[in-house]
C-alpha positions as CSV (number, residue, x, y, z in Angstrom):
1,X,0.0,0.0,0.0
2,X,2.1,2.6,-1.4
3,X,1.8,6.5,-0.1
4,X,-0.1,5.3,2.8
5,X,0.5,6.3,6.3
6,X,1.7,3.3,8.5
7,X,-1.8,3.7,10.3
8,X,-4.0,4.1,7.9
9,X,-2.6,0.6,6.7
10,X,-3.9,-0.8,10.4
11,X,-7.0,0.9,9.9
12,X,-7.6,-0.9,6.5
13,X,-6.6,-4.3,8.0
14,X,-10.0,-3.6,10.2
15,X,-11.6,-3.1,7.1
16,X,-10.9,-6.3,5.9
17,X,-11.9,-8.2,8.8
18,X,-15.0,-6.2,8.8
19,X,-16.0,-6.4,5.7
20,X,-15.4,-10.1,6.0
21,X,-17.6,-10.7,9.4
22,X,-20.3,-8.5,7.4
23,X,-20.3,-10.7,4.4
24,X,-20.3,-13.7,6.6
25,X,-23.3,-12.7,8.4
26,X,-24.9,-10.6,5.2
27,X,-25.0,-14.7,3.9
28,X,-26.6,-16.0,7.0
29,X,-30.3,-14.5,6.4
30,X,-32.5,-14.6,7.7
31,X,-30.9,-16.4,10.8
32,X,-31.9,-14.3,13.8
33,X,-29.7,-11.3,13.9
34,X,-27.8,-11.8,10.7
35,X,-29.4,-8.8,8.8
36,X,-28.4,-6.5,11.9
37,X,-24.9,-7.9,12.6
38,X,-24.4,-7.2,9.3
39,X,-25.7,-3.6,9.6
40,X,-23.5,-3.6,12.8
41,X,-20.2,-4.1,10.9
42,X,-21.3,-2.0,7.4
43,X,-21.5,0.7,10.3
44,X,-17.8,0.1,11.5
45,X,-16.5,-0.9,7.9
46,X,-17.6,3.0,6.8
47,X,-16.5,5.1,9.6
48,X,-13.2,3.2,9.5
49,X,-12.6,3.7,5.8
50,X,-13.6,6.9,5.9
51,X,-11.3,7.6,8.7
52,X,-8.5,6.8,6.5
53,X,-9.6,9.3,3.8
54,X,-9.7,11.9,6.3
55,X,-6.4,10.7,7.5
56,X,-4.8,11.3,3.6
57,X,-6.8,14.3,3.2
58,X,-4.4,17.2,2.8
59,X,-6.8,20.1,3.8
60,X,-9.2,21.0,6.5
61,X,-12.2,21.3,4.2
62,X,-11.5,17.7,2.8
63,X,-11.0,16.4,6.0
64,X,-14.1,18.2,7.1
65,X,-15.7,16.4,4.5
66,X,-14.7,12.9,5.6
67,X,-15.4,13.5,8.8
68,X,-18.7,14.2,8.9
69,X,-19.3,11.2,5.8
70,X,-18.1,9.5,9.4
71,X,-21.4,10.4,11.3
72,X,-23.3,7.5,9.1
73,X,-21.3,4.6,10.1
74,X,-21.0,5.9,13.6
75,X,-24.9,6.3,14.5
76,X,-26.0,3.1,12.9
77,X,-23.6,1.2,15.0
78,X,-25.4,1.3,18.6
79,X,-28.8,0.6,16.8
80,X,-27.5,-2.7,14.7
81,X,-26.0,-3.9,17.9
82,X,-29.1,-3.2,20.2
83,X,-31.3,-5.3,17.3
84,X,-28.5,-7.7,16.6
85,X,-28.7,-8.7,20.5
86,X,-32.4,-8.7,21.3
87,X,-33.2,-11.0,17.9
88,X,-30.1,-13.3,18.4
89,X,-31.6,-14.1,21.9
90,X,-35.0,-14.8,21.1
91,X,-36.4,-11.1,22.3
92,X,-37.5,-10.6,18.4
93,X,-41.0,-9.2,19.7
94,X,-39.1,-5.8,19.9
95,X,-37.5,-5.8,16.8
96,X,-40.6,-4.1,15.5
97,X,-40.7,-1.5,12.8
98,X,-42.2,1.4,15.2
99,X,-39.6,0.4,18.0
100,X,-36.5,0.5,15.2
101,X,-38.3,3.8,13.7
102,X,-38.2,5.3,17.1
103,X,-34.5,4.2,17.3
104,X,-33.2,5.8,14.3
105,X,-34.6,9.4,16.0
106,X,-31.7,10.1,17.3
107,X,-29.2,9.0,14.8
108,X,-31.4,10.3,11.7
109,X,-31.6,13.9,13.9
110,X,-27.4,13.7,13.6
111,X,-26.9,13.0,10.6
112,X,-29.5,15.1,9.3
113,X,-28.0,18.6,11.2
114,X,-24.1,17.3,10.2
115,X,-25.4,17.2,6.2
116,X,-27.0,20.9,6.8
117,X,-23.6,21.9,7.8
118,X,-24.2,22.5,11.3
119,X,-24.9,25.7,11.5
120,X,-25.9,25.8,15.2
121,X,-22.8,24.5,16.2
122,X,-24.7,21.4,17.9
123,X,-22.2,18.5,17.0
124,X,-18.6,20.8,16.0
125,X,-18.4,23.8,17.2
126,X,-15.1,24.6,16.0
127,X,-12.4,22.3,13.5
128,X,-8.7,22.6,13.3
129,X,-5.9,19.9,11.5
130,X,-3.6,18.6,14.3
131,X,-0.3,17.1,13.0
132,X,1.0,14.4,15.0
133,X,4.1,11.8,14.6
134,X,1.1,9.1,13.5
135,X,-0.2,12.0,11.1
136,X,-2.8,14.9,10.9
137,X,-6.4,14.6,12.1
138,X,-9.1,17.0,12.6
139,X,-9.6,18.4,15.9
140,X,-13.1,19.5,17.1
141,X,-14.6,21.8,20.0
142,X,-17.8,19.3,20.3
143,X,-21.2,21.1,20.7
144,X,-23.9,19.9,23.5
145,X,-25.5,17.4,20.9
146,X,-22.4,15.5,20.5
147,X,-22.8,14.1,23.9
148,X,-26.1,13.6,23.6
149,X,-25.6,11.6,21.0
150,X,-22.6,9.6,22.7
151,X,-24.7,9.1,25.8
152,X,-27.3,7.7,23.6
153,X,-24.8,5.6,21.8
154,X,-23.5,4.5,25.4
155,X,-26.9,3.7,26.4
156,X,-28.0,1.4,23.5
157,X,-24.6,-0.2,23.7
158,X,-25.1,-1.2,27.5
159,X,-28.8,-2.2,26.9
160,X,-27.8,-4.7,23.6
161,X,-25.4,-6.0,26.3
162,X,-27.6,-7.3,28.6
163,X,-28.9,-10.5,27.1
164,X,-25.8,-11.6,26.1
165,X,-24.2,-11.4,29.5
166,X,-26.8,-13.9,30.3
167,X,-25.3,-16.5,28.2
168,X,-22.1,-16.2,29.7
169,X,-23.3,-18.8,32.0
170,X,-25.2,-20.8,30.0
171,X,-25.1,-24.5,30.3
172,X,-24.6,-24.6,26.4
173,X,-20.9,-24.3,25.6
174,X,-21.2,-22.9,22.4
175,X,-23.7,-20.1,23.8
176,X,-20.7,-19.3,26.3
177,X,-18.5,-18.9,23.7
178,X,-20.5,-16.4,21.6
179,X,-22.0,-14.4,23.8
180,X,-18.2,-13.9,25.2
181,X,-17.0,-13.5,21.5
182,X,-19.5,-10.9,21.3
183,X,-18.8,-9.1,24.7
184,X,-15.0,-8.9,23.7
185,X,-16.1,-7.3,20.0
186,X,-18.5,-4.7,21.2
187,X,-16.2,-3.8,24.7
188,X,-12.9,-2.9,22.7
189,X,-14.6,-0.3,20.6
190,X,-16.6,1.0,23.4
191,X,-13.4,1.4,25.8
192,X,-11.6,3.1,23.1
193,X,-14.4,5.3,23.0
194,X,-14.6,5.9,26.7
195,X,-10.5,6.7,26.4
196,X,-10.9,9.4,23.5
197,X,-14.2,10.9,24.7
198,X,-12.2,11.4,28.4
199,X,-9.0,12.6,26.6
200,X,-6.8,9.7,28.2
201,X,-5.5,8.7,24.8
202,X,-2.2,10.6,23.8
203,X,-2.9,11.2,20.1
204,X,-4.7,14.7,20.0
205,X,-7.5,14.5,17.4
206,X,-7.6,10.8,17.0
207,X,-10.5,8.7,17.9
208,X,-9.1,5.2,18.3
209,X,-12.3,3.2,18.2
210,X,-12.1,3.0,14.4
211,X,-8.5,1.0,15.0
212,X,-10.3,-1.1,18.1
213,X,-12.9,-2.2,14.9
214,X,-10.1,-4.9,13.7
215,X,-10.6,-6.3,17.5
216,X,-14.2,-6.4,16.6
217,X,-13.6,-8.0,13.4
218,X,-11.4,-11.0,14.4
219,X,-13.9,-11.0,17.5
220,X,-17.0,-11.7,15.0
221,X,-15.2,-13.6,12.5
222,X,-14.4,-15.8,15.4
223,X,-18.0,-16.0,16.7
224,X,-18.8,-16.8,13.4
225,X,-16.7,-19.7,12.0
226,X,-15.9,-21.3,15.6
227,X,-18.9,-20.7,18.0
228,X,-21.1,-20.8,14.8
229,X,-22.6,-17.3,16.0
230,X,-25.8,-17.6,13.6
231,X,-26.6,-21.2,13.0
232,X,-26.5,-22.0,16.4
233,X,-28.1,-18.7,17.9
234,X,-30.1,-19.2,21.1
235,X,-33.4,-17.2,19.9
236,X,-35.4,-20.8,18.7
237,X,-34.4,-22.1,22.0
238,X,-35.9,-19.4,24.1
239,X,-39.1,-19.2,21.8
240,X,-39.5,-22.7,21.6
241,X,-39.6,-22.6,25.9
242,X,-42.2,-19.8,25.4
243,X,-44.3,-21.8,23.0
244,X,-43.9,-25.2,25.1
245,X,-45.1,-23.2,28.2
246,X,-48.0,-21.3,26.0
247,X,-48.9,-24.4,23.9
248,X,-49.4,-27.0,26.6
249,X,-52.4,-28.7,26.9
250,X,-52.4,-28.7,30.8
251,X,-53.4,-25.6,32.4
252,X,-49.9,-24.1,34.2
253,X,-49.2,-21.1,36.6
254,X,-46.3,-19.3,37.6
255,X,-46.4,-18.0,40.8
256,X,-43.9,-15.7,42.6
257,X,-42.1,-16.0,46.0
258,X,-44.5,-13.7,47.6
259,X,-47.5,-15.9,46.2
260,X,-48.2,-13.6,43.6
261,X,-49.1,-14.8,40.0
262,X,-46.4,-13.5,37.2
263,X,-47.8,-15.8,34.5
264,X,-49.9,-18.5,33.3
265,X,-50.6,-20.3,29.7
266,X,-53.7,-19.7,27.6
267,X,-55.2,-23.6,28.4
268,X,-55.2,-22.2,32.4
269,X,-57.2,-19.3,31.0
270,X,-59.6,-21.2,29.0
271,X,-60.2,-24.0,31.6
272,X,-60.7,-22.1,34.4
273,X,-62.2,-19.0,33.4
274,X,-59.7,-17.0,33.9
275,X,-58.9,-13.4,32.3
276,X,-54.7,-13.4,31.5
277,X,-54.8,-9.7,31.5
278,X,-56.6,-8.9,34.8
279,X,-54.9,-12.0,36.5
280,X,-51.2,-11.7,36.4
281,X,-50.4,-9.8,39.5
282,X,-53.3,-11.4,41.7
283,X,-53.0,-13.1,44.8
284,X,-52.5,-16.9,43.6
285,X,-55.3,-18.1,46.5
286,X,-57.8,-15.5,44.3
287,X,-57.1,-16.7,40.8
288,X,-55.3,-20.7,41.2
289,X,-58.1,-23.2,41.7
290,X,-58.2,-24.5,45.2
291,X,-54.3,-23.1,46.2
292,X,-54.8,-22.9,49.6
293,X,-54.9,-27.2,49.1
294,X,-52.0,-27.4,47.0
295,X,-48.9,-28.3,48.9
296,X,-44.5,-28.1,48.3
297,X,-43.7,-30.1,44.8
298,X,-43.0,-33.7,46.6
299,X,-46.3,-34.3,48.4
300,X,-48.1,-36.6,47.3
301,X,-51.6,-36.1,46.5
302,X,-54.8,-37.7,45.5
303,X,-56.5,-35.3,42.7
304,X,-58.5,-32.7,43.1
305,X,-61.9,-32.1,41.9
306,X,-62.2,-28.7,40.5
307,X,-65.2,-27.0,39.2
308,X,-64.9,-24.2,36.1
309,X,-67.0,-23.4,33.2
310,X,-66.6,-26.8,31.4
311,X,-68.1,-28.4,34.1
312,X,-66.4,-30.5,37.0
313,X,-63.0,-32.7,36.4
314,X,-60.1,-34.3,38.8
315,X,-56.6,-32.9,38.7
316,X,-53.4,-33.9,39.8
317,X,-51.1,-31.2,40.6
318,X,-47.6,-30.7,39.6
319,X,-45.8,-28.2,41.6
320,X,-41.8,-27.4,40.3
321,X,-39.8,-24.9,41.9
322,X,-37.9,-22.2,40.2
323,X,-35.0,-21.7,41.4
324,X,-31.9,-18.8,40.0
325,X,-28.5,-19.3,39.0
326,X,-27.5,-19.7,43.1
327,X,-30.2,-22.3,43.8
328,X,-32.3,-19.6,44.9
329,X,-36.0,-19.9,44.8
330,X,-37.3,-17.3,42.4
331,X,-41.0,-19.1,42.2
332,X,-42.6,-22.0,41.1
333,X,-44.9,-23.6,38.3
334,X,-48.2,-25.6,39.3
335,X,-49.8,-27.7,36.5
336,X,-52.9,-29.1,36.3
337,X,-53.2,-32.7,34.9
338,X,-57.2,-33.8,34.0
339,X,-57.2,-37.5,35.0
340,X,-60.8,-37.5,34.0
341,X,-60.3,-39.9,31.4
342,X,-57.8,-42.1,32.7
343,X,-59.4,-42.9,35.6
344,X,-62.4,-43.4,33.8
345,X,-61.1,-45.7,31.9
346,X,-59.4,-47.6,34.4
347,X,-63.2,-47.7,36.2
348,X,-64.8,-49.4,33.1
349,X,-62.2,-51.7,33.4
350,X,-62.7,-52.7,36.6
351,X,-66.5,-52.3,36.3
352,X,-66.6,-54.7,33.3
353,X,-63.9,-56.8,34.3
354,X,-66.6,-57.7,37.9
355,X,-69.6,-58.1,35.4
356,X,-67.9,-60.8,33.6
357,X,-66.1,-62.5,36.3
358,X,-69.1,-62.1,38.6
359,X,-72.4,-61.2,37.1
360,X,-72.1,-63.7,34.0
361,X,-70.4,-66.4,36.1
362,X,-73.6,-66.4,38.2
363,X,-76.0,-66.4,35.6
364,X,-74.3,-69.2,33.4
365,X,-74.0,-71.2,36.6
366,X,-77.8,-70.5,37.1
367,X,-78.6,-72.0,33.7
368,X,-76.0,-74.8,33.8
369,X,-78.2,-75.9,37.4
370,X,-81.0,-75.6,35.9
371,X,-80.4,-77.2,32.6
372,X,-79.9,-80.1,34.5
373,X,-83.4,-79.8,35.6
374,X,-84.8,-80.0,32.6
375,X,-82.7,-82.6,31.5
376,X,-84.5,-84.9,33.9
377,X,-87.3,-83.1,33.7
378,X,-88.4,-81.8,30.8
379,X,-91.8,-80.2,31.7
380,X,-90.3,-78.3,34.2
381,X,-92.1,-74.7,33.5
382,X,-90.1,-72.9,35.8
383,X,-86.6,-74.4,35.2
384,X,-87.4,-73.6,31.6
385,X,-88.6,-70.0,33.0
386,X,-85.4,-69.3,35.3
387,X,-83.1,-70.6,32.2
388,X,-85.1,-68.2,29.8
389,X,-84.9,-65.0,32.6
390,X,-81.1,-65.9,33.2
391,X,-80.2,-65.6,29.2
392,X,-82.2,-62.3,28.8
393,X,-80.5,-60.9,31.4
394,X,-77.2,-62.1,29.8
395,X,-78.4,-60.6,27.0
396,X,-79.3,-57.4,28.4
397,X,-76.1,-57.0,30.1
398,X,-74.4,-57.8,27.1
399,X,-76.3,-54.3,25.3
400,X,-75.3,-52.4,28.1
401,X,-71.5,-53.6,28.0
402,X,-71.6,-53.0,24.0
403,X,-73.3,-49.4,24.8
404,X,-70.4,-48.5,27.3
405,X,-67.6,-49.4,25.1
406,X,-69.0,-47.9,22.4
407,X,-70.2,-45.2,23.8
408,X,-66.8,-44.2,26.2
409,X,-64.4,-45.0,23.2
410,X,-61.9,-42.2,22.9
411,X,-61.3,-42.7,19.3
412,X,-65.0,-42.2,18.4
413,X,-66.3,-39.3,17.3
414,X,-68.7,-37.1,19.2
415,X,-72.2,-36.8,17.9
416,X,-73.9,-33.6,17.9
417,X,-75.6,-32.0,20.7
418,X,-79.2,-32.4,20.9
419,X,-82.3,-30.8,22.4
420,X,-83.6,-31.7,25.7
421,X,-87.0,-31.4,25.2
422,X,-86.8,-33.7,22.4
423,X,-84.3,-35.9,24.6
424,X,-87.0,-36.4,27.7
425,X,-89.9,-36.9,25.0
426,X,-87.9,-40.0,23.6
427,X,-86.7,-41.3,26.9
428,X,-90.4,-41.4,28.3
429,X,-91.6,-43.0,24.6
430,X,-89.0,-45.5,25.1
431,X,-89.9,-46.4,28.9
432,X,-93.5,-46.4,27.8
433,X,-93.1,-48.8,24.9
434,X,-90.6,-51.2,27.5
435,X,-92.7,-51.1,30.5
436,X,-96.6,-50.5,29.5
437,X,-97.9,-50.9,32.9
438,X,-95.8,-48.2,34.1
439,X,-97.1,-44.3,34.3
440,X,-94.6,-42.0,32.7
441,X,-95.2,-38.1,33.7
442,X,-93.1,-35.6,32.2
443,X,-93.2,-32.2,33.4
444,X,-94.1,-29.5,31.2
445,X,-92.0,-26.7,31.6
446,X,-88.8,-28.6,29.9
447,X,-85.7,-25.8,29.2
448,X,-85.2,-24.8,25.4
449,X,-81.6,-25.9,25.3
450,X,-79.2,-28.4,23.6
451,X,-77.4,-30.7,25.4
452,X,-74.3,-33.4,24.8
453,X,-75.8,-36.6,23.5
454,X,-74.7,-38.6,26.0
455,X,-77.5,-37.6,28.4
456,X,-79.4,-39.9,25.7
457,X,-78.1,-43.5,27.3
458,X,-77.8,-41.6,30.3
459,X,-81.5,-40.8,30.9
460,X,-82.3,-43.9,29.4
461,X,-80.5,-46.1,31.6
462,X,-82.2,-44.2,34.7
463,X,-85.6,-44.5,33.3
464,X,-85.0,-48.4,33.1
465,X,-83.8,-48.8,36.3
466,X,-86.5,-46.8,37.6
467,X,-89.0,-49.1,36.2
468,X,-86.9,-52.3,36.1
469,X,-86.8,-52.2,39.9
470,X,-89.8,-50.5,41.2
471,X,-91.9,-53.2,43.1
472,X,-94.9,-51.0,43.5
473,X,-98.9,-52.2,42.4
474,X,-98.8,-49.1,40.3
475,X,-95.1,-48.3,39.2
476,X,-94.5,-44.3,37.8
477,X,-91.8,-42.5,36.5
478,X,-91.6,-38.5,36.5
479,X,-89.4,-36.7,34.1
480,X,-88.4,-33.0,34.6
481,X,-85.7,-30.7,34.2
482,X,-84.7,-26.8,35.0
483,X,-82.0,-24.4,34.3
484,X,-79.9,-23.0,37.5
485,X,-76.9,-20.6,37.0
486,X,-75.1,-22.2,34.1
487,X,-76.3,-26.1,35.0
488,X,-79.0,-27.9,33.4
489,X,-80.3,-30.3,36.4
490,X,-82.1,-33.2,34.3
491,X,-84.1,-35.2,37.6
492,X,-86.1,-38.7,37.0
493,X,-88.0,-40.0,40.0
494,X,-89.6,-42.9,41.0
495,X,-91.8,-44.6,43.7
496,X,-90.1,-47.4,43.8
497,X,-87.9,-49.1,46.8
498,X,-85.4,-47.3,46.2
499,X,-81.8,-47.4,45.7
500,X,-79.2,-49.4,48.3
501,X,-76.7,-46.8,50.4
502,X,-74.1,-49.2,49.2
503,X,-74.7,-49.1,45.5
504,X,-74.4,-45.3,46.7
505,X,-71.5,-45.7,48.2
506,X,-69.8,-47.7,45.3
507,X,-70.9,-45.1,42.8
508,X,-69.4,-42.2,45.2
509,X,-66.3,-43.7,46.1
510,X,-65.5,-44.5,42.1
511,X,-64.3,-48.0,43.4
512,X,-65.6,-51.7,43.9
513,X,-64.5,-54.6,46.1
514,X,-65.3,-58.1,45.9
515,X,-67.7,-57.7,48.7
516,X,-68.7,-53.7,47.9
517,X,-70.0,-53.8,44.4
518,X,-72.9,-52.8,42.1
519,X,-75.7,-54.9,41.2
520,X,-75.1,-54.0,37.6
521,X,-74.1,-51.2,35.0
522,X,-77.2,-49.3,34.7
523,X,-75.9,-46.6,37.0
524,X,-72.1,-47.0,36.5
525,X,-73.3,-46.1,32.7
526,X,-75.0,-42.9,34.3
527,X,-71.9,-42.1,36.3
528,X,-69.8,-42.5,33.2
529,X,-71.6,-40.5,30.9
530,X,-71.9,-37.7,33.7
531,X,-68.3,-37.3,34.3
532,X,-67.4,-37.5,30.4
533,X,-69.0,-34.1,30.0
534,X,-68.2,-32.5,33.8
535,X,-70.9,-33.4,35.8
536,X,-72.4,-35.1,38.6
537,X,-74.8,-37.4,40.2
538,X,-76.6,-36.9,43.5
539,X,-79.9,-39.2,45.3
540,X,-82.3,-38.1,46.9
541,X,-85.3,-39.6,49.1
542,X,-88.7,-38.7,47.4
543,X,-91.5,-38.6,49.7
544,X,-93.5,-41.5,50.6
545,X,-91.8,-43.3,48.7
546,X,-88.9,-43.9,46.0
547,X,-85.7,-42.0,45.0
548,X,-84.9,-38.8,43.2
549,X,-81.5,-38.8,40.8
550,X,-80.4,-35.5,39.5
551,X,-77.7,-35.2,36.6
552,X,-76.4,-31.6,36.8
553,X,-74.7,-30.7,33.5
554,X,-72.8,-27.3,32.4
555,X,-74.5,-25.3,29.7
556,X,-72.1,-25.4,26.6
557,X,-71.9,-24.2,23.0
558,X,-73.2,-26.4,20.5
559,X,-69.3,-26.9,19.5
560,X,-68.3,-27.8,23.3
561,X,-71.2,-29.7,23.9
562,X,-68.9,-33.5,23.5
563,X,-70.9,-36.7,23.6
């Protein structure tokens, strides 16, 4: 490089390796942060370059001229390293085009009063050539703006910095290693800075940042080709933890130290009623379903029933502390598990695995005994009856076990909801046709509103037991139903013997024992198809005689209303 000054030589060399880094990361779109590294070093490639011309120039009005060309490069440096940082970590949600706009303010206001000429006297208030033994540079009396506009730069620089010193201390190696890549490329511009701006460096006139670029430059390059700076950023990895916590299916909150809530994902929001907006900030005991009976993450608890707007459902509860870098506890995360399903399953199983163990046992043994009968005895009308009786019920239970696996099948499709006037008018039609000697009343003020089809086999299966058991002279069934804040309450009564406290108890305690069982499936079916949609089941005496059961449903959309 012939005719040139020994350092404008050096400040070429940063050239290169910025101008290298830049092309490097210019090829890496649209990686997160590539566009804005690369507008990071096209920002230190011009100032440097243009540095040089100023330091060639031979008069003060050329380097006057280069000097303020200088003020592009220098402005749009702080900006590219403020967006670089936040999209490289994953904080891209800023990196919006009002918040960028709002950036360039400053740097547009510079550049725009430096290309006016500065006639104010804002950034330069006064230029002069210095000659030194490294060569002659321009000297300036700075006006109030400069500093306003280095403070700014300061400020931007230590704000970009921020989520890269987290990485520092990553578990990731390769985070490590960029983010302290990164730290070491950005400080040794930004301490030259500090050194000129203070007037520690000895070279009157001479900003050494420019030279502290080819720091930068290897620092980047570096970052680049070892730590693989932009195809191995960390931004997917902190979004994809923001759309794992967002996106999972079970409801989860985050709650504070001081049992405050900082967060929770939309499924806790939709499940439990709960406004995001209005919620964040609350007590956890006013907006956490039952928190005061949640306890530390190893208890070991049995689930918890929880009522919200889709009705009632069992949870278990998953609480994980959150802990900082120094084992600290910072908070903690409950999640709510809905074991509805499983342990609805696992009841059929049991259920049907007692019917055909039990139940069908009996009755094959009872025709077996009296086939025998009839076998020496072929006119025997009743062993002939019983044998008959016996298989019907087989029969019967056999419906009802086809109905519940059928009907409970995950992997089947839900049928529409359907009306429940028009529900209750079949149910009595049916009991009618079944049982002619029994009187069927239905009530006449049935609600207008559409319910999951499952209250079909469920009302059903409680008419026929009604009937099937009622030992009266003159058996009847009443049908009614009414509305109550949210809950459709769907009642069939009877004057019958009623039902047994321990086929009560078997229903309530969701378990059976070889000596604590029920007498069939007719009201495991009702129990079933209750808890499929969130509701419940409750007896009551009816007065002289027989037994009230009330379903109580949620109210849904036609598009929530399930089976």
């Amino acid at each position: 490089m012939i005719g040139l000054s020994p350092l404008s030589v050096a400040l070429l060399t940063a050239v290169v390796t910025g101008t290298s880094a830049a092309i490097l990361a210019w090829r890496e779109r649209p990686e997160a942060g590539a566009t804005w590294l690369a507008v990071l070093l096209v920002g230190q490639v011009w100032w440097t370059t243009f540095l040089v011309f100023e330091l060639e120039a031979s008069t003060l009005a050329a380097k006057s001229l280069w000097y303020d060309v200088q003020w592009l490069g220098v402005v749009i440096i702080p900006v590219g390293w403020l967006l670089f940082a936040l999209e490289y970590t994953g904080r891209e949600r800023y990196v919006r085009p009002g918040v960028v706009a709002a950036l360039l303010v400053a740097p547009a206001a510079t550049v725009a009063v430096v290309a006016a000429g500065d006639p104010w006297g804002l950034v330069v208030v006064d230029r002069a050539v210095a000659s030194t033994p490294v060569g002659s540079f321009l000297r300036v009396d700075t006006g109030p703006w400069y500093y306003v506009i280095a403070a700014y730069t300061y400020l931007l620089g230590l704000f970009g910095s921020l989520p890269i010193l987290q990485l520092v201390r990553d578990d990731a190696r390769p985070f490590r290693g960029q983010s302290a890549a990164l730290l070491v490329g950005t400080a040794a511009p930004w301490a030259s800075s500090v050194f000129h701006l203070t007037g520690a460096f000895p070279v009157a006139g001479l900003d050494p940042t420019p030279l502290a670029f080819a720091v930068s430059g290897v620092a980047y390059l570096f970052a680049l080709t070892r730590f693989r700076l932009l195809t191995l950023a960390p931004a997917p990895r902190r979004r994809a933890r923001q759309l794992v916590f967002e996106h999972l299916h079970d409801p989860a909150f985050v709650i504070g130290t001081e049992g405050y809530v900082i967060d929770l994902n939309q499924s806790a929001a939709d499940t439990f009623g709960v406004d995001r907006r209005d919620a964040i900030g609350e007590p956890a005991d006013a907006v956490v379903p039952r928190h005061g009976d949640i306890a530390g993450e190893a208890a070991d608890q049995s689930p918890l029933s929880i009522t919200g707007p889709h009705g009632q459902h069992p949870y278990e509860v998953t609480v994980r502390r959150i802990a900082d870098g120094h084992n600290r506890p910072t908070g903690e995360v409950v999640v709510f598990h809905d074991v509805g399903e499983y342990l609805g399953q696992q009841q059929r199983l049991d259920v049907l695995n007692r019917v055909f163990r039990h139940d069908v046992r009996t009755e094959t043994n009872l025709i077996h005994g009296y086939a025998d009968q009839l076998r020496a005895d072929p006119t025997d009308e009743r062993a002939l009856a019983v044998v008959k009786e016996s298989a019907s019920r087989i029969l019967d239970l056999s419906e009802r076990t086809r109905t519940a696996s059928e009907l409970f099948n995950p992997t089947t499709e839900a049928p529409p909801p359907v009306a429940l006037e028009a529900l209750v008018d079949e149910a009595a039609a049916t009991l009618r046709a079944e049982f002619p000697d029994v009187t069927v009343i239905v009530e006449d003020d049935i609600p207008a509103v559409r319910v999951p089809a499952v209250l079909r086999v469920v009302t059903e299966s409680l008419c026929s037991n009604a009937a099937r058991h009622n030992d009266g002279a003159s058996p009847s069934v009443w049908l009614g139903a009414t509305v109550d804040g949210g809950w459709i309450d769907l009642s069939v009564a009877d004057d019958g013997p009623g039902i047994a406290d321990a086929e009560r108890d078997v229903l309530r305690r969701g378990t059976e024992t070889p000596l604590e069982h029920g007498s069939g499936l007719g009201l495991w079916i009702v129990k079933w198809g209750v808890d499929q949609v969130g509701g419940s089941v409750s007896f009551a005496e009816r007065e002289p005689r027989g037994t009230v059961v009330t379903v109580s449903v949620p109210i849904r959309d036609d598009g929530e209303a399930g089976r």
